[in-house]
Every structure is written in C-alpha cells, then in structure tokens.
C-alpha positions as CSV (number, residue, x, y, z in Angstrom):
1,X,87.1,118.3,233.1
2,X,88.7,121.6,232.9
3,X,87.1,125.4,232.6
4,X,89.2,128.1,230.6
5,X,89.3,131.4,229.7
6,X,91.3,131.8,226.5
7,X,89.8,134.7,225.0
8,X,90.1,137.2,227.9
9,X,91.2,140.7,227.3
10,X,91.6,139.7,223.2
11,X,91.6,143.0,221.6
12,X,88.6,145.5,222.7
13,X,86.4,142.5,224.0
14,X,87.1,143.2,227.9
15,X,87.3,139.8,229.9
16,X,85.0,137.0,228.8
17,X,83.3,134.0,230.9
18,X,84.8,131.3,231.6
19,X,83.4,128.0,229.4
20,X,83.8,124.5,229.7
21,X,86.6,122.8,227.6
22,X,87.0,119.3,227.9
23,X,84.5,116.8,229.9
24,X,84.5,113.6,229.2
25,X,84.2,109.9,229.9
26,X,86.2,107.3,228.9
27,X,86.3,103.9,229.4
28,X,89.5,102.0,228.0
29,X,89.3,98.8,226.8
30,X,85.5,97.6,226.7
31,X,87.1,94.2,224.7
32,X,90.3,93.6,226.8
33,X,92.4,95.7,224.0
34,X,93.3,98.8,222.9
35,X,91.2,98.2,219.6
36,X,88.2,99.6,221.3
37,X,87.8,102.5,223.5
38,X,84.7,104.5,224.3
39,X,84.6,108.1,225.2
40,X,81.4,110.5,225.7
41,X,80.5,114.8,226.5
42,X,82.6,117.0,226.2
43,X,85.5,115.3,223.5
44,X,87.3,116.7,220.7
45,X,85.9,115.4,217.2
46,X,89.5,114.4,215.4
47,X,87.6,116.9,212.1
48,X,91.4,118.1,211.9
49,X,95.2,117.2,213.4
50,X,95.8,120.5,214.4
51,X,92.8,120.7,216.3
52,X,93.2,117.6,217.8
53,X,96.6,118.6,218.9
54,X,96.8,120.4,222.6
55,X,97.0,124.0,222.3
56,X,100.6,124.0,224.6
57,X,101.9,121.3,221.7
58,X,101.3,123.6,218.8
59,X,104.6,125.0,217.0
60,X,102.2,128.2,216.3
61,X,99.6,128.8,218.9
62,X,97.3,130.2,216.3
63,X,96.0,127.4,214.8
64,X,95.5,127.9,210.7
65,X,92.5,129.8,209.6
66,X,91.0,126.8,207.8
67,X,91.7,124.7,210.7
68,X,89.7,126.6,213.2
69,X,86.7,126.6,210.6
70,X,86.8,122.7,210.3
71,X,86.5,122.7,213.4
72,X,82.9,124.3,213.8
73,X,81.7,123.4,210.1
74,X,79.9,120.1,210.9
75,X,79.7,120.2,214.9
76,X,80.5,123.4,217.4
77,X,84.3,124.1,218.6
78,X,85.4,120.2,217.8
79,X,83.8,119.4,221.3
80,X,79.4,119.4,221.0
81,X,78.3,116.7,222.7
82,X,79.8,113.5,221.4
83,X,79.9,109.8,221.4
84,X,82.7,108.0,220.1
85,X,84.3,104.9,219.7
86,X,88.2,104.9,219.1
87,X,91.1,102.7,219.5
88,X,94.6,101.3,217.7
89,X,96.8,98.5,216.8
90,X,100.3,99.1,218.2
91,X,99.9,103.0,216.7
92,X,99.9,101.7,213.5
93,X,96.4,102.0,212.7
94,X,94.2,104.6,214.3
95,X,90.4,105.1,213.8
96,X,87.3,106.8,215.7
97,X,84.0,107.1,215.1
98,X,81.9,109.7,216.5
99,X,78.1,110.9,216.6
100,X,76.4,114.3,218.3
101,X,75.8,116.9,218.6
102,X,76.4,119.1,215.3
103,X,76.7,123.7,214.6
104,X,76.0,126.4,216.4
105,X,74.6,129.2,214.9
106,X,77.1,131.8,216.3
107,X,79.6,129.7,214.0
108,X,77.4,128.7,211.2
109,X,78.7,131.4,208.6
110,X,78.5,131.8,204.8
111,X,81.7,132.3,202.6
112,X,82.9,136.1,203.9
113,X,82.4,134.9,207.5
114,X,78.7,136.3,208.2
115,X,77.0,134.6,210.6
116,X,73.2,133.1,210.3
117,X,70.6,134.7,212.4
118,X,70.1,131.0,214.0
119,X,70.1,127.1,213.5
120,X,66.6,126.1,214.4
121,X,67.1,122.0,213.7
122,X,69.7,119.6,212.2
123,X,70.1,115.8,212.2
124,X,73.2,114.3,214.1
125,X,76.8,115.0,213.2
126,X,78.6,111.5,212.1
127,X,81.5,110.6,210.9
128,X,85.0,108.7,211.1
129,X,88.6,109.0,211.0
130,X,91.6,106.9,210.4
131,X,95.6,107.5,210.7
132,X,98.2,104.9,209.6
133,X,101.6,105.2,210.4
134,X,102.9,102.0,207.8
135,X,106.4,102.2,208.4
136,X,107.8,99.9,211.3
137,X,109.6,101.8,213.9
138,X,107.8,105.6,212.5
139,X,104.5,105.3,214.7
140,X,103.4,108.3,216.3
141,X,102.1,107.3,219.5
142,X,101.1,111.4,220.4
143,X,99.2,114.0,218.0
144,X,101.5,116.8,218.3
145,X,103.7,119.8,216.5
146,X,106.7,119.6,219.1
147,X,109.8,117.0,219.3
148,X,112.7,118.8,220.3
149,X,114.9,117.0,217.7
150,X,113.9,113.9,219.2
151,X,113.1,110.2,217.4
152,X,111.2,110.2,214.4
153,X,107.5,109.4,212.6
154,X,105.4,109.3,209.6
155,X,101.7,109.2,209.6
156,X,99.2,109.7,206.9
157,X,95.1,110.3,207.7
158,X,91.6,110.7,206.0
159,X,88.2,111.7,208.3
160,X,84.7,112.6,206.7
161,X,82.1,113.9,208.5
162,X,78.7,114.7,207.6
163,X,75.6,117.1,209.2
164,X,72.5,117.0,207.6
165,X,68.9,118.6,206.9
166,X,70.6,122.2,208.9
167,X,67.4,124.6,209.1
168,X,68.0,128.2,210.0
169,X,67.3,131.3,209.3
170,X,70.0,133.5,206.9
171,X,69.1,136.7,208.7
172,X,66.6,138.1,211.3
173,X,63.8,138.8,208.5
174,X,64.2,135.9,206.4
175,X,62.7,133.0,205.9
176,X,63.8,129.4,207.4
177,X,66.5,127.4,204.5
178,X,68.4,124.3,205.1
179,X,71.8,123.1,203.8
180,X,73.7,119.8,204.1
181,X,77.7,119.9,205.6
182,X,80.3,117.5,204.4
183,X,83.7,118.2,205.4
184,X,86.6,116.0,204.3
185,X,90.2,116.3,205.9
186,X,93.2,114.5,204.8
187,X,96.5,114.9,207.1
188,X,100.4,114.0,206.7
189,X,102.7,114.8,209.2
190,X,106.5,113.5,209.7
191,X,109.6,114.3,211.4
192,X,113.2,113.1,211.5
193,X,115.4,114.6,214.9
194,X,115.0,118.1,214.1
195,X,113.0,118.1,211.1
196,X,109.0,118.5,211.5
197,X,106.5,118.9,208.8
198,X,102.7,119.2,208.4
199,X,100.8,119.4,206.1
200,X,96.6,119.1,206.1
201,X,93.8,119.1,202.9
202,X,90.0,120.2,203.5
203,X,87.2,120.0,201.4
204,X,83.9,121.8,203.1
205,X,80.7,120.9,200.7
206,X,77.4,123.0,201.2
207,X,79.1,126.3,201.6
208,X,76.6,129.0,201.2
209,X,78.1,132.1,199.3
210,X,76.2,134.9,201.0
211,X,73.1,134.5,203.5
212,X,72.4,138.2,202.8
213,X,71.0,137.1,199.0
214,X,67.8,136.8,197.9
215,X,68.4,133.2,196.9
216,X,71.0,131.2,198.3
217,X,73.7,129.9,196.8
218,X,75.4,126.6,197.2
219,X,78.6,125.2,196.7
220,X,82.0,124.2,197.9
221,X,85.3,125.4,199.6
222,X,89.0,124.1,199.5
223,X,92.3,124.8,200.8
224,X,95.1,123.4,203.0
225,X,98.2,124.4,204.6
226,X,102.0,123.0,205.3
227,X,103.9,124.2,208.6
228,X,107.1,123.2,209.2
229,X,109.9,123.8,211.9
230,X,113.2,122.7,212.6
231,X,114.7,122.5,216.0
232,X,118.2,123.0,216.6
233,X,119.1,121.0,220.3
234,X,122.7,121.7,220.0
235,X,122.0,125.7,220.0
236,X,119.9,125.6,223.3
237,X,116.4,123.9,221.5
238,X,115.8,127.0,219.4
239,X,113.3,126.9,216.8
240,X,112.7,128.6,213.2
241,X,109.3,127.5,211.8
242,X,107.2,128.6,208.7
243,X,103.7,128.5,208.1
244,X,101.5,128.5,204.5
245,X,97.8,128.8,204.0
246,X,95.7,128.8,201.4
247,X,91.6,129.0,201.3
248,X,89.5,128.9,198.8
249,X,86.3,130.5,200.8
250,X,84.0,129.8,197.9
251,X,84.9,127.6,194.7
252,X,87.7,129.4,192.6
253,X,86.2,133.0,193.0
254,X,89.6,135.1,193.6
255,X,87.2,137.6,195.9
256,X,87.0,134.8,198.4
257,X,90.6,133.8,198.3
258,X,92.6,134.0,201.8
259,X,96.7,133.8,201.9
260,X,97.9,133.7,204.9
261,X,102.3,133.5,205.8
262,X,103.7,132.7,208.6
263,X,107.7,133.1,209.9
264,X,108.9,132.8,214.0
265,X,111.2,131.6,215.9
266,X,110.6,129.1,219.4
267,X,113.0,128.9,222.0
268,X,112.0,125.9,224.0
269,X,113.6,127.1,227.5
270,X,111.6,123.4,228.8
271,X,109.9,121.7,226.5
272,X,106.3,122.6,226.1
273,X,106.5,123.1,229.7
274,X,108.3,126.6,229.3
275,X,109.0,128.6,225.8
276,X,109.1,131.9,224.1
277,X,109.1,133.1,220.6
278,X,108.6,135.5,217.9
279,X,107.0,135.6,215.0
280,X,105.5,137.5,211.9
281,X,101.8,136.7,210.4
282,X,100.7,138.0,207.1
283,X,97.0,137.5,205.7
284,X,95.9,138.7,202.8
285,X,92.2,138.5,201.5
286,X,89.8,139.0,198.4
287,X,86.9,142.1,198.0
288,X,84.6,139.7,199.6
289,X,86.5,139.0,203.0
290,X,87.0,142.6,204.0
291,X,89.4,144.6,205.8
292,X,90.1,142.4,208.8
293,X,91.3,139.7,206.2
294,X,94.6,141.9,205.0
295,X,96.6,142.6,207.8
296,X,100.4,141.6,209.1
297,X,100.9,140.9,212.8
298,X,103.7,140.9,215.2
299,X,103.7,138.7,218.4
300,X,105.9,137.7,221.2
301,X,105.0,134.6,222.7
302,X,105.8,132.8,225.9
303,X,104.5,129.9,227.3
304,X,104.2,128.5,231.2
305,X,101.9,125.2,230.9
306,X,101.5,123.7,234.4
C-alpha cells in the first residue's frame, strides 16, 4: 500500500489530501506456475501501457492526454476496486482479466471535458488484456519507457473493456440517462540499445457529445500517440525524446480535435533513481475544447525516487 500526494500545490489549487494509490493483494501462483496469478483492491486495470507503467519509469512524466482519459473511461483512475486474474508464459505471452468496480462521476465527462452532475448506478467494469512479445530473445519482462541504451524488446498488445447500463444525471436539473462504455486499446512498444519507441491506439465507444443538450448525443472517439527517445550512454546517459498526440474527442468533428507536441531532453544522472530534464509541450485544440486546450508549456524536471 502506499498514500500520495501528487497534485499538491498544482497551479492555484493550494495543497490537496493525501489519497490512497495502490492496495492490493496478490497471491502468486494459485496452480504452481506463473500462468495464474490473482491480485484484488486497490490494482491498476492494464486499460493502457502508459498507465500501467510507474510514473518514475515514464520518459515524460505527463502521461498523454488520451492516456489519462482511458484510464477513467470504463473504471476510476485505472485502480476502483478490482479483481483480477493475470499471469505469463516465459514473458512471451501476457494476459489479465479484471472485474470491479467501474466511473466516477467527477471523471465521467462528455466530449469538451464537462463533467456529469453524478453516476447514480452502473453494472461491473470487465474486461481483458493480452501482450505478446513473439520474437525469441525480445521479451519484455517490465512495462516501462526507460532502458538506458540497454538490451532490447518487441511487444505488441490488444485489451477491451466494457461498463454497462451507467445511469446519471447530465447536470443538476436534469433528468437521470444512461450510456454504455467500451474502450479498446491496442499497444506496440520496442527498443534496440538506445532506441525506444511507443506507440498506443484507443477507441472509446458511447461518448456523449455534450451533457448540456437537450437530447443526448451518442457516439465514438479515436486517437493515439507515438513517443520515442533515444538515449545516448556514451555522452553521460542523456536523452532527447519526442512526443505526438492525436484525439479525436468526438467522431471527425474538427471542433473536438486535440494536437498535442512534445520535444525534451533527460539526463539520467542514475537511472530512474535520479534525473533531470527539459522539455517543451504544445496543445492545440478545436472551438469545442476551449482555451485551456491551446497552450505551450515549459518545464524543468528532476527526479529523486527513493
């Protein structure tokens, strides 16, 4: 179990309370091999491989936009209360299974990012995932963004997960609706010594355009992105990396289209363990998404994971 207080002092918000991240059982093993694994609570849904991936392994610490909305579209933050059932075969073949828990209505929004007034009932979240890695001596035995210019892998991935018969309320004076969530994620990742490069698809059925209309409309949202970094061992582990987005908030309406560019630089001083950085973030969003979605950011950032 840990607690954690990630959001403190983020722009005019003040401090915030401290939440619980992960806490969870697991029990390793329940047939004598690594093909079946059970772990319970407080567990990270694998709805995305960034979001799977620790925060202190990430080549950007701001995970993708789309990403970060995967990960509250069928359950809340990745981690509502779960049951899963997981395992592998020599990191070849990965799969889990998961039921719980499924959104919350502070993260239950329609396609400009408004939330719902709240989520009243909903079925169970399910759903699966499964990673191959089918070339011999390429398994990824870690999900993560950082190698150092070390060894090599390939993996490829496909999840679906699915929440069902979600009753809430659009806004304080309306009326109780309901929607159905399906969101689809397929993942590729690889990297050779120095070279790294992801790259993830989603597909979020029963989008809702607006809850501020009369009548609801439904229908379905796309996008992906590709990050890539290369890491330079022989000039003191320093890193360039890049970063693509694209999201289609609501079918192939340009108002709900988000861009988003990202260039830095990593200087891993020890591994994940110690590292600074710069970078540059550009977003850029449609007449639907609103001011907060065009913007260009400049960070420095460090890192001191104990």
């Amino acid at each position: 179990m840990d607690l954690r207080n990630d959001n403190a002092n983020r722009a005019d918000s003040g401090e915030r309370n401290f939440n619980v991240g992960d806490a969870q059982l697991i029990v390793k093993k329940l047939n004598g091999t690594s093909l079946l694994n059970l772990k319970a609570f407080r567990a990270k849904v694998d709805v995305s491989r960034s979001e799977t991936a620790k925060s202190s392994w990430l080549v950007y610490y701001d995970r993708p936009t789309i990403a970060d909305e995967a990960a509250q579209y069928v359950n809340h933050n990745r981690r509502a209360t779960n049951f899963q059932l997981f395992g592998n075969l020599e990191h070849k073949i990965a799969y889990s299974v998961a039921v719980g828990d499924g959104v919350h209505s502070s993260t239950f929004i329609d396609a400009s990012g408004d939330a719902a007034n709240s989520v009243t009932s909903q079925n169970p979240m399910f759903g699966a995932k499964l990673v191959l890695s089918p070339f011999q001596g390429w398994e990824e035995n870690e999900r993560t963004e950082t190698y150092f210019g070390q060894g090599q892998h390939f993996s490829l991935g496909l999840g679906a997960f699915h929440t069902g018969n979600i009753r809430f309320r659009p806004s304080a004076t309306a009326g109780q609706a309901s929607t159905n969530r399906t969101l689809v994620n397929a993942e590729a990742s690889f990297h050779y010594k120095g070279f790294f490069v992801q790259s993830e698809y989603f597909h979020f059925a029963g989008a809702i355009k607006d809850f501020a209309a009369a009548n609801l409309e439904r229908g379905s949202s796309d996008g992906w992105y590709v990050t890539s970094e290369y890491a330079l061992p022989q000039l003191a582990f320093i890193a360039p990396f890049v970063r693509f987005e694209r999201w289609d908030r609501y079918g192939n309406d340009k108002a709900f289209l988000f861009l988003s560019r990202v260039a830095g630089l990593n200087w891993y001083l020890r591994g994940n363990t110690a590292r600074v950085g710069l970078a540059a973030q550009s977003d850029t969003g449609g007449s639907q998404l609103g001011s907060s979605s065009n913007q260009v950011i400049y960070k420095i950032l460090s890192q001191l994971h104990f």
